[in-house]
C-alpha positions as CSV (number, residue, x, y, z in Angstrom):
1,X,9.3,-12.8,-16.5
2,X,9.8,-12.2,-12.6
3,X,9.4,-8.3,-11.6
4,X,11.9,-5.9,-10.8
5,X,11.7,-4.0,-7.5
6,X,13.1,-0.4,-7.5
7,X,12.6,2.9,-6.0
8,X,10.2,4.9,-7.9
9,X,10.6,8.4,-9.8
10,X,8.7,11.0,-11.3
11,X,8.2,9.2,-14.5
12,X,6.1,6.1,-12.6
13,X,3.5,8.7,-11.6
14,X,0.6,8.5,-14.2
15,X,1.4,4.2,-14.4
16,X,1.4,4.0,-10.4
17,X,-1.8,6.4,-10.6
18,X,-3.7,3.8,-12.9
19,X,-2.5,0.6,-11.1
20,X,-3.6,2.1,-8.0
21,X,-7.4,3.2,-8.9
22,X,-7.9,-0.2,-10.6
23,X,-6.6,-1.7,-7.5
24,X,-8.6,0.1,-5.3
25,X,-12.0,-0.2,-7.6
26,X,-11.6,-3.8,-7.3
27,X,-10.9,-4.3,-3.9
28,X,-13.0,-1.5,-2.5
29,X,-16.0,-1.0,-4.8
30,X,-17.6,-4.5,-3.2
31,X,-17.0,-3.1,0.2
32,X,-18.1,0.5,0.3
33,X,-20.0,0.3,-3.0
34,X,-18.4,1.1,-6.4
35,X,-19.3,4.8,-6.8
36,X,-18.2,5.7,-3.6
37,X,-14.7,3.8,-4.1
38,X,-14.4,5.1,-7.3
39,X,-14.8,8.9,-6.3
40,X,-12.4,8.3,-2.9
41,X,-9.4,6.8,-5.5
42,X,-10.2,9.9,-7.9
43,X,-9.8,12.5,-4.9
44,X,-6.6,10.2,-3.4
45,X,-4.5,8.7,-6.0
46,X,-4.2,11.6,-8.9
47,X,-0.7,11.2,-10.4
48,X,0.2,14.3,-9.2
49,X,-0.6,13.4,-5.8
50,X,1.6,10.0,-5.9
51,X,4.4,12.2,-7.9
52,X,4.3,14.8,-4.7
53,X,4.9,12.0,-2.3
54,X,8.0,11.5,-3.3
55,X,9.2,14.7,-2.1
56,X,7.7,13.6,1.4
57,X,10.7,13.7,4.1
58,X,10.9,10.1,5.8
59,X,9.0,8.8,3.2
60,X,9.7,5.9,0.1
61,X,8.0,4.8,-3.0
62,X,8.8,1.6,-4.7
63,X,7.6,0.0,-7.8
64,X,7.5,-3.2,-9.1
65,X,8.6,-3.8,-13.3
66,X,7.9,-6.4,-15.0
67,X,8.6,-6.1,-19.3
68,X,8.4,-2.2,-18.9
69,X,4.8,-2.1,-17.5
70,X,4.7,-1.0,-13.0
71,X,3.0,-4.1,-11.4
72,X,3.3,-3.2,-8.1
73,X,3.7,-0.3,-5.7
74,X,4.6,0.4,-2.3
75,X,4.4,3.6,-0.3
76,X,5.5,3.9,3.0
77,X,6.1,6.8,5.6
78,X,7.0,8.0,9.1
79,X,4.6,10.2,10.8
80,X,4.5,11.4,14.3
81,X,7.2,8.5,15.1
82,X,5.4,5.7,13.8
83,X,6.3,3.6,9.8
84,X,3.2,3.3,8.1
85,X,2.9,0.9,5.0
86,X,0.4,3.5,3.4
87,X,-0.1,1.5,0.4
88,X,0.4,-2.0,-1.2
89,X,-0.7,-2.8,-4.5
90,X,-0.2,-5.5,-7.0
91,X,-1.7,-6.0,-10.4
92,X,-3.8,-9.2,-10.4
93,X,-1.7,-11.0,-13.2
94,X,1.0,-10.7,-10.5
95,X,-0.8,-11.6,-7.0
96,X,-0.2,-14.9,-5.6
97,X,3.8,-14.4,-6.6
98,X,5.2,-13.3,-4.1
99,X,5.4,-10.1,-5.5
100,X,3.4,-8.3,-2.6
101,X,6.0,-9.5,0.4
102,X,8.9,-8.7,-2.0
103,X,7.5,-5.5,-2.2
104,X,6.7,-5.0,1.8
105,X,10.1,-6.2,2.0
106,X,11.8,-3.6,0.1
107,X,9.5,-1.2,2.6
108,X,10.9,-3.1,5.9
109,X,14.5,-3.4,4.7
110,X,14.9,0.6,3.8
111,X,13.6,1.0,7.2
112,X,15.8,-1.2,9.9
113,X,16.0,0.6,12.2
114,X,12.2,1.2,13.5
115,X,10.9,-0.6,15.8
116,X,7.5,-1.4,13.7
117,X,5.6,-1.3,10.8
118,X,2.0,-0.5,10.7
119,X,-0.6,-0.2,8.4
120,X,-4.7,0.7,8.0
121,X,-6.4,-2.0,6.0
122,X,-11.0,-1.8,5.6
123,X,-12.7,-4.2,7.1
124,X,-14.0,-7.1,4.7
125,X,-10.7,-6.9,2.8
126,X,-10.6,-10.5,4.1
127,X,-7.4,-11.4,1.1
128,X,-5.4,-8.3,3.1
129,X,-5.7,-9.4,6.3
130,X,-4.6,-12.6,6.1
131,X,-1.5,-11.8,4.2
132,X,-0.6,-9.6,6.5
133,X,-1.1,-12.1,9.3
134,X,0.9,-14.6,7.3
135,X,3.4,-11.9,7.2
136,X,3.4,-11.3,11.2
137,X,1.1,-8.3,11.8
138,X,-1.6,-8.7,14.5
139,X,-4.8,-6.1,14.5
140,X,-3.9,-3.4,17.1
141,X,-7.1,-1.3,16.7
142,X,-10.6,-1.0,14.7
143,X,-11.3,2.5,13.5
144,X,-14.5,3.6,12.2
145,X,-13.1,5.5,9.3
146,X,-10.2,4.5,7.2
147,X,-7.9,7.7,6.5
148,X,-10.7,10.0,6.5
149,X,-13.5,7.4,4.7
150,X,-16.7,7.7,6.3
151,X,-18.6,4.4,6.3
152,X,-15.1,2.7,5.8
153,X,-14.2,1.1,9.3
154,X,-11.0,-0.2,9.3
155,X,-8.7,-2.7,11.5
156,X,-5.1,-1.2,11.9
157,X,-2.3,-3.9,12.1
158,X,1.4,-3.3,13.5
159,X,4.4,-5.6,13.3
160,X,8.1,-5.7,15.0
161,X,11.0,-5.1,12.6
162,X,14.0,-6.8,13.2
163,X,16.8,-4.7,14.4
164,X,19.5,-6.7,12.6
C-alpha cells in the first residue's frame, strides 16, 4: 500500500507523538546515549506539544497514511525570516521509499515562494545527512548544541527553493 500525504489535524497528535519518540530513540539514543535521548523526546515531542504547533502562524504539519496508521511526519516553520524543516520522520517499515522526499516535498511545495529551506540535523546522524545532500542541501554551519541539547553538536544544512 503506498502512503498518503496530507496536512495534519488535531486527531494525529498522540500517533505523530509515538512515531516521533520511537524515531528519535532510535536515531538519537546511539548518539547522545539512550537515557538522555529518551528524556529530551519526553520533554519535546508530548502530543500536546505537536497538537499546539499547529496553531503556530507560518507554520505546517504533514503526515504520512498508510492503512489508517501515520508513517511519517513533517513539521516545518518560518522564524525570524528563515523556513526551517523542524522535523522529518519516517517509520522504519517505510524508509528507503521515498516516503521521506515526498514528505520534504509537501514541506517545499506549501512554501514556493522562500528563497530556502533549512534545517538542524546531530552530528553522527550519518543516514540524515546524506539524504539531505542527495536532496541538495549543503552544511552551512556546526553548532555545539542542537535546539537547546547540550552535548548534542549539530551541523545545520540550507537549500534554494525554486521560485517557479
Amino acid at each position: 500500500m503506498t502512503a498518503r500525504i496530507r496536512h495534519m489535524v488535531p486527531d494525529d497528535a498522540a500517533k505523530v507523538a509515538a512515531l516521533v519518540d520511537a524515531s528519535w530513540r532510535r536515531t538519537y539514543g546511539p548518539l547522545m546515549g539512550e537515557a538522555k535521548a529518551a528524556d529530551e523526546s519526553a520533554k519535546k515531542h508530548q502530543p500536546e506539544m505537536i497538537a499546539r504547533d499547529l496553531g503556530r502562524v507560518h507554520s505546517e504539519s504533514f503526515v504520512a497514511e498508510d492503512g489508517g496508521t501515520i508513517v511519517g511526519y513533517a513539521f516545518a516553520k518560518v522564524e525570524k525570516g528563515v523556513l526551517w524543516l523542524d522535523r522529518l520522520h519516517v517509520a522504519p517499515s517505510h524508509q528507503g521509499t521515498g516516503l521521506a522526499t515526498n514528505l520534504m516535498n509537501a514541506v517545499i511545495i506549501n512554501y514556493v515562494g522562500e528563497p530556502s529551506v533549512s534545517l538542524e540535523v546531530i552530528k553522527g546522524n550519518d543516514r540524515a545527512v546524506r539524504f539531505y545532500e542527495k536532496a541538495g542541501f549543503v552544511v552551512t554551519e556546526e553548532r555545539s548544541a542542537c535546539g537547546g541539547i547540550t552535548g548534542a553538536p549539530t551541523l545545520v544544512m540550507r537549500k534554494p527553493i525554486s521560485r517557479a
